[in-house]
N, C-alpha and C positions, 0 to 999 in steps of 0.2 A: 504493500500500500504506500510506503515510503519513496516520493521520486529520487530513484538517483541508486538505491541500495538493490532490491531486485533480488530475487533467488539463489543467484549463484553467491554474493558474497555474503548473505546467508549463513549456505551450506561451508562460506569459506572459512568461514567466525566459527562455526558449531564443529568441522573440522576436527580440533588439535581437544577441542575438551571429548565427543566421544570415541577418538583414538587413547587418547590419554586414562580414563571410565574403563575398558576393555571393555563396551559394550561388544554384543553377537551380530554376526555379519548382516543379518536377515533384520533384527531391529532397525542397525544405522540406512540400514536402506528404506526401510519403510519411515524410519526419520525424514532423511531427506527426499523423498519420495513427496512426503506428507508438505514439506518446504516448496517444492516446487510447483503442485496444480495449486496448494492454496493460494500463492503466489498470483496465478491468474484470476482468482478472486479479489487479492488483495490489489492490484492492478486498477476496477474498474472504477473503485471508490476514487483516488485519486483523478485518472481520464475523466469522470464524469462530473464533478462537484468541482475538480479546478482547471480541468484541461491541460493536465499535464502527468501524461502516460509513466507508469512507474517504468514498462518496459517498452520496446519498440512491439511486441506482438498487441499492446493495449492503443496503442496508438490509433485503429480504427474502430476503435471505442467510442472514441473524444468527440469523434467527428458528428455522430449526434446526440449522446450520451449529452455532450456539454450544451448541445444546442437545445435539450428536453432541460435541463437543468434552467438554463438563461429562461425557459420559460416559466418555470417554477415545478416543472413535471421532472427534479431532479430523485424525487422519492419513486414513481415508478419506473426510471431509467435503473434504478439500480434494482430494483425488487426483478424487473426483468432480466436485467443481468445476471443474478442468483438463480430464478429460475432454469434460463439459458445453461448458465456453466452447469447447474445441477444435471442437467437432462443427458448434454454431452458427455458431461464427464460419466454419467453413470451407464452410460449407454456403449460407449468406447471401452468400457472395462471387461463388458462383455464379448467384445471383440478380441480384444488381449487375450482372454479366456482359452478363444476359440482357434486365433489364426497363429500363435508363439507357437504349443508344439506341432502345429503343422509344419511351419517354418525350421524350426528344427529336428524334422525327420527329415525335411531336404539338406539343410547346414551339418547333418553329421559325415557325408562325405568329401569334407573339406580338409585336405592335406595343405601341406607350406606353404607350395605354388597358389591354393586357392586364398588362405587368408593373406598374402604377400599381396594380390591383387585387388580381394576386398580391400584392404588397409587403404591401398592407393586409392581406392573408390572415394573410399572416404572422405579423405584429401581434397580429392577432387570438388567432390561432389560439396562438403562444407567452405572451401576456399568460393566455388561458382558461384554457391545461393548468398554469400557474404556484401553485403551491401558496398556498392563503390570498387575500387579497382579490383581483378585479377590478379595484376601484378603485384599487386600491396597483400592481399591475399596469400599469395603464393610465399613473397617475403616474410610474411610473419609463419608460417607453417616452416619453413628452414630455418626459422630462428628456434622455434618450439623442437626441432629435429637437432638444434644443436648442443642448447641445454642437455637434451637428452640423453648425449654421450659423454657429456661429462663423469668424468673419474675413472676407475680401471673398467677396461676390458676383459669379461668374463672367459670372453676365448682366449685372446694371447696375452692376458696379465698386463697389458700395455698400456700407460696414464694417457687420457686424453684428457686433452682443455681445463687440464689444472692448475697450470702456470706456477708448479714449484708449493702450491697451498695446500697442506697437511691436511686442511678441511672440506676439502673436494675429492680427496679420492673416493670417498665413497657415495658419490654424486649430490644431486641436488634433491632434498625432500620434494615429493611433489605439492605439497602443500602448502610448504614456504612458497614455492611459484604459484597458485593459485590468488594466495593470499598479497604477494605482492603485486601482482599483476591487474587482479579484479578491485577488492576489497581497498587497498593500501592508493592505485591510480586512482578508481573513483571518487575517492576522498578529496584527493591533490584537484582532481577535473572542475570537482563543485567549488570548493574555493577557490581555486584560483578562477573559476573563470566568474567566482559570484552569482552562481543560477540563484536568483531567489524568487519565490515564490511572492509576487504581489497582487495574484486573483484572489479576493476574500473568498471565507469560504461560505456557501450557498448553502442556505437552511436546509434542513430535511425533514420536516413534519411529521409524513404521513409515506407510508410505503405499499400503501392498498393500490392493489391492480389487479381488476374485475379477468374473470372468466372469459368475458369477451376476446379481451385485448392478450389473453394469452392463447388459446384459439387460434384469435386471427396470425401467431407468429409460430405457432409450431411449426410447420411443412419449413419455415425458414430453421426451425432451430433444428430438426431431422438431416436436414438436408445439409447440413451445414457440418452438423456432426461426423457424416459418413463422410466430407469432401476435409474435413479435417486430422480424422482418423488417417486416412489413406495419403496424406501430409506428412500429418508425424510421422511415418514408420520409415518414411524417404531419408536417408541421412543426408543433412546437409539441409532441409527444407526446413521445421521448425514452426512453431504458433504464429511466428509473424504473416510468415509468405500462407498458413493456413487462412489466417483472416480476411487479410489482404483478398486472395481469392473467393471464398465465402463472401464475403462484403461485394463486391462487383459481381459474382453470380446472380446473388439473391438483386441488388438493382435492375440486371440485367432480365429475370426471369419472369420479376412479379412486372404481372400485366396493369395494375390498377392503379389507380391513382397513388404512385407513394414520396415520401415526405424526405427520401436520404438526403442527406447534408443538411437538412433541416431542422430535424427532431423526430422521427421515425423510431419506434420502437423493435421493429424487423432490423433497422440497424446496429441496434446494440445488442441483439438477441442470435444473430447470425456469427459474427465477429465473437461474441466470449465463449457460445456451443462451439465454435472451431476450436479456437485456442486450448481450450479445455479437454478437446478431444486428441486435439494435435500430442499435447502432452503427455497423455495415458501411452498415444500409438508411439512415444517415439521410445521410451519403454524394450519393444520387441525388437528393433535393432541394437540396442546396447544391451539385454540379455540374452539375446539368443545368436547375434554374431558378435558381439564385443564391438559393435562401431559404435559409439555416440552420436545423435544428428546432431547438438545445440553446446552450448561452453556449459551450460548445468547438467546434461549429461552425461559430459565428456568428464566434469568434476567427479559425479560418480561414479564413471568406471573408474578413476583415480584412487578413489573411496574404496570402492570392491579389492582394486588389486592389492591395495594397501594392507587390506584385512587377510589376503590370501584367498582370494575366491576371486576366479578365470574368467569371466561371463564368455559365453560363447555354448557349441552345438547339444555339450554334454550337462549343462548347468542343470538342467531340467531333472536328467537322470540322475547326478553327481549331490545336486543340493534346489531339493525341489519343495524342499520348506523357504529358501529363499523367493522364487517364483509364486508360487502361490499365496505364501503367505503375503505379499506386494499386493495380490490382485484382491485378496481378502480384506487386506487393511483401507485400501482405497474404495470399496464400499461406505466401509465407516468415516472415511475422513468426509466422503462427499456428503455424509446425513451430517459431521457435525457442522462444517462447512456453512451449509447452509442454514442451522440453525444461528450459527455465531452470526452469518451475513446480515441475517432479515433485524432479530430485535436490538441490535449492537452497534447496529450502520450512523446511530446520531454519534455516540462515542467515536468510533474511529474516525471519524469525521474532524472531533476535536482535538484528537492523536495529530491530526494534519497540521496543527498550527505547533508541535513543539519547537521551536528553535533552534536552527541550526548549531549555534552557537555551545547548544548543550548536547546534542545527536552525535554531532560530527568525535567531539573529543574521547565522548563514550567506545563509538564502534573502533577509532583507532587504538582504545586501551585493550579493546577487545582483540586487535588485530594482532598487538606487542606481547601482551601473556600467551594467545595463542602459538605463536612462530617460536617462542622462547621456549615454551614447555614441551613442544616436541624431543628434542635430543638435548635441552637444557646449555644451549649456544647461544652465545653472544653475537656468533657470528653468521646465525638465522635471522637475528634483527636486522645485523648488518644488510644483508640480502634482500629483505623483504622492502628496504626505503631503498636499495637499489634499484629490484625490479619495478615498486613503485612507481617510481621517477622513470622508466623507459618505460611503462604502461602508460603512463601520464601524456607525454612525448608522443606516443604511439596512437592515442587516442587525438591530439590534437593534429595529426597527420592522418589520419583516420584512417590508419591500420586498425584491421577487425582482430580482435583477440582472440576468437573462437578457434583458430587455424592454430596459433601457438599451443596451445593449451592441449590441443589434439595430438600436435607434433610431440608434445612433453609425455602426453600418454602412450600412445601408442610409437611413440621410438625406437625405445627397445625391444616390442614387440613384432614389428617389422621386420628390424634387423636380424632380428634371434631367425624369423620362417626364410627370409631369402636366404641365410646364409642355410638352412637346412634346404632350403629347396633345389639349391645349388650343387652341393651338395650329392644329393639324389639324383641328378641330371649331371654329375661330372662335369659340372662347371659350363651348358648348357642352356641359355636363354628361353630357348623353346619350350621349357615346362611350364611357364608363363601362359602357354597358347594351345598346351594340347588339349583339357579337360572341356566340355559344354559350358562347366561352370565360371572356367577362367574368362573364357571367350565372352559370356555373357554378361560376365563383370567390366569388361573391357567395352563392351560392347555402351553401358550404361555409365560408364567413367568419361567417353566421349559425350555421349546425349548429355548428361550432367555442365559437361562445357557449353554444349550447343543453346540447351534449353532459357539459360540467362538471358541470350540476346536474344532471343526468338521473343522472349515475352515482354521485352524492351521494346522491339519494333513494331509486338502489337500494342502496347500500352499505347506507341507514340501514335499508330496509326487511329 
């Protein structure tokens, strides 16, 4: 609900304390599990009452979310939007249910050659959907690929990118780079650049909204669901580009007299049922092949390998209290969800007004006890106002972080399957190209390039 903080740094704060706890693999996920769709709840409070999206997937929220609010209809713009995420979300879950182990009864015949090529998908596919360059893109995923080798070499014992420092051979926490990165830049982005919030905030009365008017928005909030689900599970795609689409669908579909960009309740009802759906669906690629679409679920897989649990084809078989017990817990998050949304909404409302002044110092105390009690280093401090400061940088160049952060995960993992795929092919490229599967990933790593500008040319057209 907070602009500016968002889910992933979060999960980045809560991190180091339940690493630290020795909570079980299958909790810390449905923790942050629980952090991230409510996240898109907490999103619409903010989009709607001040016009100013906590994340970029809320962002087609605002558009008439804020325009029902200027009219004073800012109490059923969010009662609709509870409704909406409730529907999707609960309905998406059902879908996770159904299409993960289908999906991995086909990912169990995935050898080196095939994850070496997913991996790159990924790459791809999260550098393309990344808002603004390619190139910048591409650049921050070889920087996240190069943290990534830092310290010794498990194969040949050999220091990489240590520069002589005792306190790198044994690489870089990935947590500390989360934390410096997301949590520690955002911080530096808002003061320094002085975002302050000067829309007051808009009463909220009354959150009654008639049977009618929810009726007349279902077929949008259904519909919306399914083209959000089938979003999220895309790596690289994510809540934003779900809404996004959802949102110009539903304009484009409905025949009748409608109100978008004005204050239409079909517009806020379409855009949160995606998002919310997006978020369940994206889920089955970061369990059941270990790819991440989004920088929050790339934090989780981070999260998972930390704990000692693989995601990927066998998860299901291997630790299938983790799986289910995810799909179990997000029933319930969605009933509390929407209990806390509806009678709560005038309170957090007033959450909105606390003071930078006092927000800001908190989460960076939270950021410094965090990175410290890791391995109890000074020189995780040290690091995390480093990385900081080059997220900072990074973001005012508007390099995407999601690409880093991928690079940072899946690094070693990369490198570990080409060198066995290699390996197994005597030192042979061609393993890359013999399987259906490879080919098909390859086939979907290009489309993933192409699809960006294709929907650019039709935006412009």
């Amino acid at each position: 609900m907070l602009p500016g903080i968002g889910p992933v740094n979060a999960i980045a704060v809560l991190f180091p304390i339940v690493y630290s706890l020795g909570v079980p693999p299958a909790t810390v996920l449905i923790l942050f599990a629980g952090v991230y769709y409510g996240a898109q709840y907490g999103n619409s409070i903010s989009s709607i009452l001040l016009n100013v999206p906590g994340t970029s997937a809320s962002a087609v929220t605002a558009i008439d979310g804020y325009a029902l609010a200027k009219k004073g209809f800012g109490g059923k713009a969010l009662a609709m939007s509870a409704v909406a995420s409730f529907v999707g979300g609960t309905i998406s879950i059902f879908f996770l249910a159904l299409f993960a182990p289908l999906l991995a009864k086909l990912a169990i015949n995935f050898g080196p050659a095939e994850y070496t090529v997913l991996m790159v998908f990924a790459f791809v596919a999260l550098s393309s959907f990344s808002l603004g360059s390619l190139a910048k893109a591409i650049i921050s995923a070889f920087l996240g690929l190069a943290i990534a080798t830092i310290g010794i070499d498990s194969t040949t014992g050999v220091s990489r990118l240590t520069f002589g420092m005792l306190e790198l051979y044994d690489g870089i926490d990935f947590i500390v780079v989360v934390i410096g990165f997301f949590a520690v830049s955002e911080l530096l982005y808002i003061l320094m650049e002085d975002q302050k919030i000067k829309t007051p905030i808009q009463s909220v009365t009354s959150l009654m909204i008639s049977i009618k008017e929810i009726t007349a928005s279902i077929v949008s909030i259904l519909r919306s669901c399914v083209s959000g689900f089938l979003v999220g599970v895309l790596p690289g795609a994510g809540g934003t580009i779900a809404s996004f689409i959802a949102y110009a669908t539903e304009k484009k579909l409905l025949t009748d007299k409608n109100e978008f960009g004005k204050g239409d309740l079909r517009g806020v009802a379409a855009p949160e049922s995606a998002n919310n759906s997006a978020s369940v669906g994206a889920f089955i690629p970061l369990l059941i092949l270990g790819v991440p679409g989004s920088e929050t679920t790339a934090v989780m897989l981070g999260g998972l390998i930390s704990f000692g649990i693989k995601p990927g084809p066998l998860l299901l078989e291997n630790n299938p209290e983790i799986f289910w017990g995810l799909a179990a817990s997000m029933f319930i998050g969605n009933f509390f969800l929407i209990i806390l949304n509806l009678p709560l909404v005038g309170l957090f409302a007033r959450i909105l007004q606390t003071p930078r002044w006092i927000l800001m110092p908190m989460i960076m105390m939270l950021c410094i006890v965090g990175a410290y009690t890791i391995n109890g280093s000074e020189f995780d401090v040290i690091l995390i106002m480093i990385f900081g400061l080059v997220g900072y940088i990074m973001r005012r160049a508007e390099f995407p972080l999601a690409p880093l952060v991928l690079g940072v995960v899946l690094g070693g993992l990369i490198e570990t399957n080409f060198r066995r795929a290699m390996i197994y092919s005597h030192g042979s490229v061609s393993i890359f190209f013999d399987s259906a599967i490879c080919i098909t990933l390859w086939f979907m790593a290009v489309a993933s390039l192409l699809v960006p500008s294709i929907m650019k040319k039709v935006k412009i057209k």
